[in-house]
BATORMI-116284 format. One record per residue: residue number from 1; residue in one letter; x, y, z negated of N, C-alpha, C in turn. Coordinates in steps of 0.001 Angstrom, whole numbers, plus 500000, padded with zeros to 6 digits. Example, Ala and Ser with C-alpha at 12.3 -4.5 7.8 and 13.67 -1.06 7.14 Angstrom:
REM BATORMI-116284
     n   res      n_x      n_y      n_z     ca_x     ca_y     ca_z      c_x      c_y      c_z
     1     A   513190   494310   492200   512300   495500   492200   513200   496700   492200
     2     S   512850   497750   492920   513670   498940   492860   512900   500030   492130
//
This chain:
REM BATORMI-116284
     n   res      n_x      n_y      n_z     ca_x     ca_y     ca_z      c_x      c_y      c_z
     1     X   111660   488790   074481   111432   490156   074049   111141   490197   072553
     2     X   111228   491223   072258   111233   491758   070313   109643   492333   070581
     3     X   109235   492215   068911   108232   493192   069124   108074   494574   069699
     4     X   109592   495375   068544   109374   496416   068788   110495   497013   070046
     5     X   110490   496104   071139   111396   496881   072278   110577   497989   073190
     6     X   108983   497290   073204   108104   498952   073845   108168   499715   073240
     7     X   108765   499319   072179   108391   500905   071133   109830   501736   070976
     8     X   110651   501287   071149   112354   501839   071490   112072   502186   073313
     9     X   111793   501253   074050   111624   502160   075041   111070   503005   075560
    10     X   109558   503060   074990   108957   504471   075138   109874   505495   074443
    11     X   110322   505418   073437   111010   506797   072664   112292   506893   074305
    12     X   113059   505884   074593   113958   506235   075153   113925   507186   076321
    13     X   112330   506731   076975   112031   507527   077680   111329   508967   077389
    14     X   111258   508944   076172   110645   510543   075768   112013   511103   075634
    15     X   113378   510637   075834   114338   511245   074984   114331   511494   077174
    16     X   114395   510783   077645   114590   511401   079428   113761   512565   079582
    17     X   113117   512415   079013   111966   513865   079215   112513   514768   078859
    18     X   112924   514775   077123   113440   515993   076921   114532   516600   077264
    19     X   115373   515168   078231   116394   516176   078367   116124   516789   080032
    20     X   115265   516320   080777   114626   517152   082101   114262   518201   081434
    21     X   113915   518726   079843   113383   520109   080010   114290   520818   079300
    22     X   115367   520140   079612   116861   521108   079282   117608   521531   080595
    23     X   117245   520954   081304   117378   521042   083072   118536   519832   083569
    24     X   118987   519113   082093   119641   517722   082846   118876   516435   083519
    25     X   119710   515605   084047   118968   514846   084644   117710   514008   083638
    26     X   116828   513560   083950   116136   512715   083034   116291   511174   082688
    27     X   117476   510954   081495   117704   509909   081197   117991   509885   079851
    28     X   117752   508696   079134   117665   508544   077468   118383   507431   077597
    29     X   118862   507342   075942   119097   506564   075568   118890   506113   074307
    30     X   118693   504727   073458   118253   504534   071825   119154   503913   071352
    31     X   119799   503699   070415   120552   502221   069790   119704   501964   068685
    32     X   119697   500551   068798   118904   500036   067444   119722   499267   066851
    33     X   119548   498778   065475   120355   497697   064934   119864   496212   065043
    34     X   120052   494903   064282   119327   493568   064378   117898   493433   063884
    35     X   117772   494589   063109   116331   494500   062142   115758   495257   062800
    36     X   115577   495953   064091   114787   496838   064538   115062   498336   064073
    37     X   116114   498763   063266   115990   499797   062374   116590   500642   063779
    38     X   115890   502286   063877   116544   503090   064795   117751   503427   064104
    39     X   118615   504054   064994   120288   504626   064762   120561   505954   065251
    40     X   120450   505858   066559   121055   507086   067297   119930   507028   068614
    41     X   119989   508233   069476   119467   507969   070653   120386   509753   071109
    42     X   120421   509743   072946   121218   510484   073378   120622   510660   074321
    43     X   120512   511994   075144   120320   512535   076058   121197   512481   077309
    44     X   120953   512976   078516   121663   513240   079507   122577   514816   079104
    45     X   123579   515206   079572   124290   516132   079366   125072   516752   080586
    46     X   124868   515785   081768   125716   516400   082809   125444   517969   083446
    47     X   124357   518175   083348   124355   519461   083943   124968   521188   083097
    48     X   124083   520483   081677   124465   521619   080416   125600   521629   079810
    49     X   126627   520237   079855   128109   520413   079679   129003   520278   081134
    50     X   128573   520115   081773   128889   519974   083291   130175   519144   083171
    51     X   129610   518357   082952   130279   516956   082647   129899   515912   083369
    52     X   130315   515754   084227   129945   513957   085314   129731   513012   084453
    53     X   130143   512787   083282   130138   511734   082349   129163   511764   081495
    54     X   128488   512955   081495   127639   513247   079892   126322   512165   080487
    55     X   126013   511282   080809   125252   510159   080882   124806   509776   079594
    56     X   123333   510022   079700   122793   508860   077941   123708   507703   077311
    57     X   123924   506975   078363   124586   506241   077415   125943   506575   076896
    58     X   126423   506839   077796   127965   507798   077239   127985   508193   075919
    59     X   127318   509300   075935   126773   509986   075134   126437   509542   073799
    60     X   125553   508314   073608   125252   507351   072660   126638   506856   072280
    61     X   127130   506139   073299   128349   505035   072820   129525   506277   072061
    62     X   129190   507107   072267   130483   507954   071834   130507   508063   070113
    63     X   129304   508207   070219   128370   509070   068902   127922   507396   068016
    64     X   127627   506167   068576   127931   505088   067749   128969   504626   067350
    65     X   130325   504851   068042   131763   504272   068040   132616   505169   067113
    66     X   131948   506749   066780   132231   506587   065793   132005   506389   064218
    67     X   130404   506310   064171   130028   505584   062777   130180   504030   062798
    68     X   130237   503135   063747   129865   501790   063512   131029   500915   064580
    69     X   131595   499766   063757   132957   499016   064301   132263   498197   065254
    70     X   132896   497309   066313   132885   496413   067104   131778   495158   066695
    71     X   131729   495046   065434   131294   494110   065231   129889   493853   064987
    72     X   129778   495342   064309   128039   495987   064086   127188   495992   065629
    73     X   127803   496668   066437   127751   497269   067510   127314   495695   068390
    74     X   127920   494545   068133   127352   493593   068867   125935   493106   068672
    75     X   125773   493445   067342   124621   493001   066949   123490   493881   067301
    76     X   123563   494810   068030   122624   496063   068575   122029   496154   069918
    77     X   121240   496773   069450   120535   496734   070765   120263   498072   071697
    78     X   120517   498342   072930   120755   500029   073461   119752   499464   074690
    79     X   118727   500618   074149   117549   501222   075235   117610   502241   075996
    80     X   118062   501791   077379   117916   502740   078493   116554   503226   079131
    81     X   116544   504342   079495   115247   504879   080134   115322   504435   081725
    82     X   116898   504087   081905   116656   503598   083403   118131   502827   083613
    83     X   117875   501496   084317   119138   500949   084479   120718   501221   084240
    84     X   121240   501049   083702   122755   501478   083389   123658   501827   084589
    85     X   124265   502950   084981   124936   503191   086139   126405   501911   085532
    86     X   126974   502003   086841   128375   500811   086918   129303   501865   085730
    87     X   129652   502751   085411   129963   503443   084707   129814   503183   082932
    88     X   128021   503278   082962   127790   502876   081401   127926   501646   081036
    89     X   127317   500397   082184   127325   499796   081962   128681   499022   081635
    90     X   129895   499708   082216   131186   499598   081406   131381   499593   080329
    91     X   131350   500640   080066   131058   501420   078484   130224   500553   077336
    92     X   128816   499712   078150   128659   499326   077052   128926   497684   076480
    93     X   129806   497293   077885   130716   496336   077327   132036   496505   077241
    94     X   132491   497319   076585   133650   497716   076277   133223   498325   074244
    95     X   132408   498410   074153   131575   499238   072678   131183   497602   072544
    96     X   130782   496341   073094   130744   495459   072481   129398   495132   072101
    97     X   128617   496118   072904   126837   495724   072671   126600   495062   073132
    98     X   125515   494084   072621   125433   492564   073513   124068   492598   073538
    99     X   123293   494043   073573   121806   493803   074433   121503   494927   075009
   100     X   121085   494740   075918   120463   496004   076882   118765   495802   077304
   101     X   118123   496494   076776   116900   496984   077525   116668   498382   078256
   102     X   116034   498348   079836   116098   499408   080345   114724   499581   080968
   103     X   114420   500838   081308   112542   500672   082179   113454   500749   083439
   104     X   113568   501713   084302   113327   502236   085829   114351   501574   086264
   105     X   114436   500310   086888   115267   499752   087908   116641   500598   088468
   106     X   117359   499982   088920   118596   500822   089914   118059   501270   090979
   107     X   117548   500047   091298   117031   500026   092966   115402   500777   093567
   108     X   114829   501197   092167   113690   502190   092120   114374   503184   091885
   109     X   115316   503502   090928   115505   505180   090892   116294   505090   092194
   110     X   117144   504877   093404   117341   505249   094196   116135   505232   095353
   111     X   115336   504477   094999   114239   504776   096150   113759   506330   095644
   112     X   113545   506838   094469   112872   508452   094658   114164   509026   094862
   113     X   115502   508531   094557   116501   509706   094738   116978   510041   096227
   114     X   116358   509071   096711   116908   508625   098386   118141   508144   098449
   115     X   117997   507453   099691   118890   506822   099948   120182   506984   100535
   116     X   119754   508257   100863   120853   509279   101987   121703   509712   100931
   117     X   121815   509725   099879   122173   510545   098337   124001   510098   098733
   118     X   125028   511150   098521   126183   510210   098314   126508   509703   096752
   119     X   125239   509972   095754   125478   509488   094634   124965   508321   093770
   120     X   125375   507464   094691   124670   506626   094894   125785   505279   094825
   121     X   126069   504300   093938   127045   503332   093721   126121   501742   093499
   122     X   125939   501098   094358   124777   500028   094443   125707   498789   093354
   123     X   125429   498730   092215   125952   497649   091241   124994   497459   089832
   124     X   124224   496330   090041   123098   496562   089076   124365   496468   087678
   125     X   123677   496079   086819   123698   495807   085934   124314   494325   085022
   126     X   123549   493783   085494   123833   492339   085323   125059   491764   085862
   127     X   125282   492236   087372   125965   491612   087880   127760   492113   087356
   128     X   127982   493371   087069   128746   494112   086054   128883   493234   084719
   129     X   127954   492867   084077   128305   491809   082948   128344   491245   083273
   130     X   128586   490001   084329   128292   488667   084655   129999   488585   085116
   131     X   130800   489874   085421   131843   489782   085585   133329   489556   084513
   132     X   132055   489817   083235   133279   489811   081771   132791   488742   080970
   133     X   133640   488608   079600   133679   486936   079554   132922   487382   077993
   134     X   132022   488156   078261   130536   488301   076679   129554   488382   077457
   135     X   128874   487388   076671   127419   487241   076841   126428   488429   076529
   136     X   125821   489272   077589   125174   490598   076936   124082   490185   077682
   137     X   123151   490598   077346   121372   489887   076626   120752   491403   078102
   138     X   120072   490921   079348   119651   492328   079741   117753   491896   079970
   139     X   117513   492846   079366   115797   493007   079690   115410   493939   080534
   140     X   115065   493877   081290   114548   495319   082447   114020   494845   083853
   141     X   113519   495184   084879   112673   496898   084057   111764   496578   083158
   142     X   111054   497385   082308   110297   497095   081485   109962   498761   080990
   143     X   108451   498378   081493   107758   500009   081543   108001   500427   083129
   144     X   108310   500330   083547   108823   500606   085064   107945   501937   085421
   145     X   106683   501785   085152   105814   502516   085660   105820   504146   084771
   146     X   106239   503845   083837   106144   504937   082926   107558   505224   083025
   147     X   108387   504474   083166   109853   505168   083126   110155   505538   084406
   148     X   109456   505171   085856   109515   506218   086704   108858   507799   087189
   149     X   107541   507377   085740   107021   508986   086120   108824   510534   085562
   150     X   108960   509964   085064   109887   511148   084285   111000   511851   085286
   151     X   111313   510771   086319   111896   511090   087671   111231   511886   088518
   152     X   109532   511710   088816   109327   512194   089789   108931   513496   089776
   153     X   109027   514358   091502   109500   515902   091426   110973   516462   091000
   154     X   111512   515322   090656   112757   515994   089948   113999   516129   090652
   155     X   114266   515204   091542   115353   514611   092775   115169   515592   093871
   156     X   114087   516242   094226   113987   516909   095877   113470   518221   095375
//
């Protein structure tokens, strides 16, 4: 761990907050660079662009890819407020980021979302990178406890 990764993931998770009080789902996202310096951070968007895709990280990778090349982008680091769906976590080896920190587990946010949910795609994280041939760096959960308050009440 870095010094300052509690301190990118608390923001990431204040950025889940704010976007629950936009009425999207509650999920953030941060990019940092090698020196710790912040960059960008992104909200959830699916509900207010009604967009299936508008996911934090989406969202981020869109908005880094186009200020910063392949090569910058490896050297970075993207703070999730909660595990990367099979989706981002595409996305963010395909953008060429080779670190991920996240708080709220996969397998915790489906325990408050339930299990009955059909939205629901069981593929952590890791195992998604473990399938491509770059080495990407994953830390999580981390904060767990604080990155699941922002979920709860919010699912039912």
């Amino acid at each position: 761990m870095k010094d300052y990764d509690l301190r990118f993931m608390r923001m990431a998770i204040d950025t889940a907050r704010k976007s629950r009080t936009k009425s999207n789902h509650p999920f953030g996202a941060i990019l940092v660079d090698e020196d710790g310096s912040f960059l960008l951070k992104a909200e959830n968007t699916v509900v207010t662009k009604n967009d299936p895709t508008g996911h934090a990280e989406l969202n981020l990778i869109r908005q880094a890819s186009l200020r910063y090349d392949n090569d910058h982008l490896a050297k970075c680091t993207l703070y999730s407020s909660t595990e990367p769906c099979p989706m981002c976590a595409g996305a963010i080896f395909w953008a060429n980021i080779r670190r991920v920190v996240y708080g709220l587990s996969e397998a915790n946010l489906y325990t408050i979302t339930g299990k009955e949910s059909k939205e629901v795609l069981h593929l952590p994280c890791r195992e998604l990178f473990a399938r491509g041939k770059k080495q990407i760096e994953v830390i999580g959960p981390l904060l767990e406890d604080e990155a699941r308050e922002v979920h709860l009440d919010f699912w039912h």
